[in-house]
N, C-alpha and C positions, 0 to 999 in steps of 0.2 A: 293539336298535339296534346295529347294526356298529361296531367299535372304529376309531377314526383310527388310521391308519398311523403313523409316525414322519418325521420331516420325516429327509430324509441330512443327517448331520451337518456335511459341508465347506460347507454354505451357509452356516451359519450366521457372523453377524457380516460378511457378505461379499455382493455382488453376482452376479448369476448371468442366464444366457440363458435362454430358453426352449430352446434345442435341450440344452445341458448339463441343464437340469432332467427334460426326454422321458427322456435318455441315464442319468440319474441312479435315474427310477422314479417319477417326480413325474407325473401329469394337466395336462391345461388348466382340467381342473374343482378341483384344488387349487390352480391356478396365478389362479385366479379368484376362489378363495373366498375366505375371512378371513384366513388361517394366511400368504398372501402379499398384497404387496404392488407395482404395478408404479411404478418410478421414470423408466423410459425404456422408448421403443418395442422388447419384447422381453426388457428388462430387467425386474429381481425382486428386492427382497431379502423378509426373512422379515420378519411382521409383528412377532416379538419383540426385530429388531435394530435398534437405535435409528437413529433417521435422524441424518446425519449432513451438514455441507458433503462432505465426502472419497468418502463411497457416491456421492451424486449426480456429483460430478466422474467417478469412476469408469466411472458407469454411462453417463453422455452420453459418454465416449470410447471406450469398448465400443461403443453403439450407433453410431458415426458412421465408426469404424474407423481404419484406418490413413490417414495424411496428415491427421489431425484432431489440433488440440492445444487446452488451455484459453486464452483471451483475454479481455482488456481488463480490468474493474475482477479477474474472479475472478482473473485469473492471476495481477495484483499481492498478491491474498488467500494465494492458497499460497504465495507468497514470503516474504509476513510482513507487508504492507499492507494494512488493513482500511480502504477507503472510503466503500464501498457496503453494503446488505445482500446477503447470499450466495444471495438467489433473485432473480431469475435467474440459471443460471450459464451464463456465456459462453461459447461454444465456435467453434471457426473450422473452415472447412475449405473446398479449393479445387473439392470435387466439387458440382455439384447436390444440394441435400437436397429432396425434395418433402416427408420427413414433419417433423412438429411435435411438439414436446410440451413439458406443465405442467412449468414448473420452468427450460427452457432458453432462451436466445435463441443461433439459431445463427448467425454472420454467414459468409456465402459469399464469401472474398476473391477475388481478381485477386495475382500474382505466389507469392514461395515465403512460407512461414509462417515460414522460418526454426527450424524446430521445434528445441527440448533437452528434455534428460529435465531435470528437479530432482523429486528424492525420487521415483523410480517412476512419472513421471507426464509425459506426454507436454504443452509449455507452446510457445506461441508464444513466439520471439525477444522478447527483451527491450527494443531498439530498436525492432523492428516493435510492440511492445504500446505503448513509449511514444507513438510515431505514432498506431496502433490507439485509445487512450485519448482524442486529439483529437477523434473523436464523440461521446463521451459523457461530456465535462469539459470543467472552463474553465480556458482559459489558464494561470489564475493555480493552479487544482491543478495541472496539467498541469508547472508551473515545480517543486513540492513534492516531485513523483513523480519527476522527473529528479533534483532533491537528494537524495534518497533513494537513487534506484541507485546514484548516484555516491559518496555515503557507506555505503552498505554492501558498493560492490565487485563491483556487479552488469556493471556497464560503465563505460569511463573516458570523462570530457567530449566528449575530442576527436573518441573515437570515436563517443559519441550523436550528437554536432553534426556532423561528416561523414554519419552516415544520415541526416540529416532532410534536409539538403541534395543528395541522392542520389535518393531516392527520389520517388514520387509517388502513395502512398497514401491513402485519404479521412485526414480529419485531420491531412495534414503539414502545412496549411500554421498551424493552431492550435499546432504542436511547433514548430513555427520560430520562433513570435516567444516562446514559451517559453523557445525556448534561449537567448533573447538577457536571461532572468535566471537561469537556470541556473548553481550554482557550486560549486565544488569545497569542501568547511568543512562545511556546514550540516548541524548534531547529529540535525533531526528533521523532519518537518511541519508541526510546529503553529511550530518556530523561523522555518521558511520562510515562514509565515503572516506571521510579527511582523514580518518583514524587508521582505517586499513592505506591510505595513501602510506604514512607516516610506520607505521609496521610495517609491511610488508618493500617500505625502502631499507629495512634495516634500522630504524632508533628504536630505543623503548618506547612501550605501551606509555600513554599519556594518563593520567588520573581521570576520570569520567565527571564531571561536573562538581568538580571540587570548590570545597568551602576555602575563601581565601577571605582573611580576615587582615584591620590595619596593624599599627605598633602595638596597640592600647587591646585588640581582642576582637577589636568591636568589625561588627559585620560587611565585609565589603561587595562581595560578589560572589555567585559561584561562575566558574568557568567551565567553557566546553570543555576541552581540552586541558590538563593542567601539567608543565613539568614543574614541579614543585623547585624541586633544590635547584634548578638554575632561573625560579622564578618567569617563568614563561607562560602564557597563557594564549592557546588558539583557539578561536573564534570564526565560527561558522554564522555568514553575514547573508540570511536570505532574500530573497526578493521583495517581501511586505518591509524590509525593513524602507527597501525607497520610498515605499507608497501611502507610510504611517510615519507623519514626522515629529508625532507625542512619541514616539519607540524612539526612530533613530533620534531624537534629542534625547533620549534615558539614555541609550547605547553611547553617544559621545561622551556623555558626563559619566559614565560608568567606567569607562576608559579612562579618561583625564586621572579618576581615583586610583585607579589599578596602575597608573603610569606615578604618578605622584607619591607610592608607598614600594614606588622601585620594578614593579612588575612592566617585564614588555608583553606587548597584545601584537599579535598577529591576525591580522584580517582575513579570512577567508571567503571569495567570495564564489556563487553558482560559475562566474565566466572563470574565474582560477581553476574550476575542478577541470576545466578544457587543456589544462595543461600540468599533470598531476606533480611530471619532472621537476617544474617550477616551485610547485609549491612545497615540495623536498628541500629543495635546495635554501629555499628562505627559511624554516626551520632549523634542518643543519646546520646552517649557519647560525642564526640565533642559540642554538644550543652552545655551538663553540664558543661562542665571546660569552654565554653566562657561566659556561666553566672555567673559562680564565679571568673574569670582571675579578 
């Protein structure tokens, strides 16, 4: 029995063509067999390189070429936003594609993509994805995912809320009424959840990460969540807080201060958002007994 070749080493852990692989000393009949794998039309990595979100991203932008960038929920994934599962991964581009394949949905836009590089990696605009994102989310994510740029720097308010009103891409008009909760403050997602929870039952808009100070001035905390004049403060309580107990022992003691200068803390936690009526109704209430204390 004839011995296997050696696979070239530069594949390895990496994506690869079919013409680089001819040019390399590789077969179609290797390229077919066990030893690879194909991920995109053309595309190859080796069966012993673990699959990855990033190979596949890789490999749908190879296959799809230049004026191609990643879109909609993935591109918020390589930014740092996880919504969706990572199959399928989204990819945009203005030419014609006739071909297909497992793993991708391609969407064939109308105007520019707006393309940036971040990390090596060719991504639709930022504004155009939040747009973009209106096909495939509701409103009320769609409001999460603008907080989120906006708090980490990705684009400033005025300028997302000037694009949506600019443009006329599918899903501008789900970004529009978006922007009209869209705010500058908001620490996280799941905060923006509790926030439209709490408007959209009917109370006032809560103060966005407000500075709450003790008798004397001096600095106590800012809060998610703030109703100031009945002194209430809600708190979006994530999952790292179980699993780092230098945090959750800051967070208890940060509380204790915020209780002890008269202020009530509301806990909010991921299993609460499973019942949003509930967590209305604890607010509510907390608002009422600080209007009458």
């Amino acid at each position: 029995m004839p011995r296997r070749s050696e696979l070239p080493e530069q594949f390895h852990q990496t994506v690869f063509s079919r013409r680089e692989a001819l040019a390399a000393g590789l077969t179609d009949r290797v390229l077919s067999g066990p030893r690879c794998v194909s991920i995109a039309p053309g595309w190859y990595r080796y069966a012993t390189t673990e699959p990855s979100f990033e190979l596949q991203v890789r490999a749908g932008l190879r296959w799809l070429g230049a004026g191609s960038g990643l879109s909609h929920t993935s591109n918020l994934a390589w930014r740092g936003l996880d919504l969706r599962p990572s199959s399928p991964v989204h990819l945009a581009t203005r030419r014609r594609v006739d071909l297909s394949a497992d793993g991708f949905r391609v969407h064939r836009f109308q105007g520019s993509l707006f393309l940036e590089e971040v990390d090596g990696l060719r991504l639709v605009g930022t504004a155009r994805t939040f747009v973009d994102c209106g096909t495939v989310l509701s409103w009320q994510e769609l409001v999460a995912i603008g907080d989120w740029m906006i708090a980490t720097g990705l684009v400033e308010r005025l300028d997302l809320l000037g694009f949506v009103h600019a443009v006329h891409f599918d899903g501008v008009q789900r970004a529009r009424r978006a922007m009209e909760w869209v705010r500058d403050g908001s620490a996280s997602p799941q905060e923006t959840r509790v926030r439209l929870i709490l408007v959209l039952g009917g109370l006032p808009e809560p103060e966005l990460n407000g500075l709450i100070t003790d008798a004397h001035g001096g600095f106590l905390a800012y809060g998610d969540l703030v109703y100031r004049p009945e002194r209430i403060v809600i708190e979006y309580d994530g999952w790292q807080h179980e699993r780092d107990a230098r945090l959750r022992q800051h967070d208890l003691r940060r509380r204790e201060l915020l209780e002890a200068e008269g202020w009530r803390v509301i806990v909010v936690t991921v299993a609460d958002l499973a019942n949003p009526t509930l967590v209305l109704r604890r607010v509510t209430d907390a608002l009422r007994r600080g209007r009458f204390a």
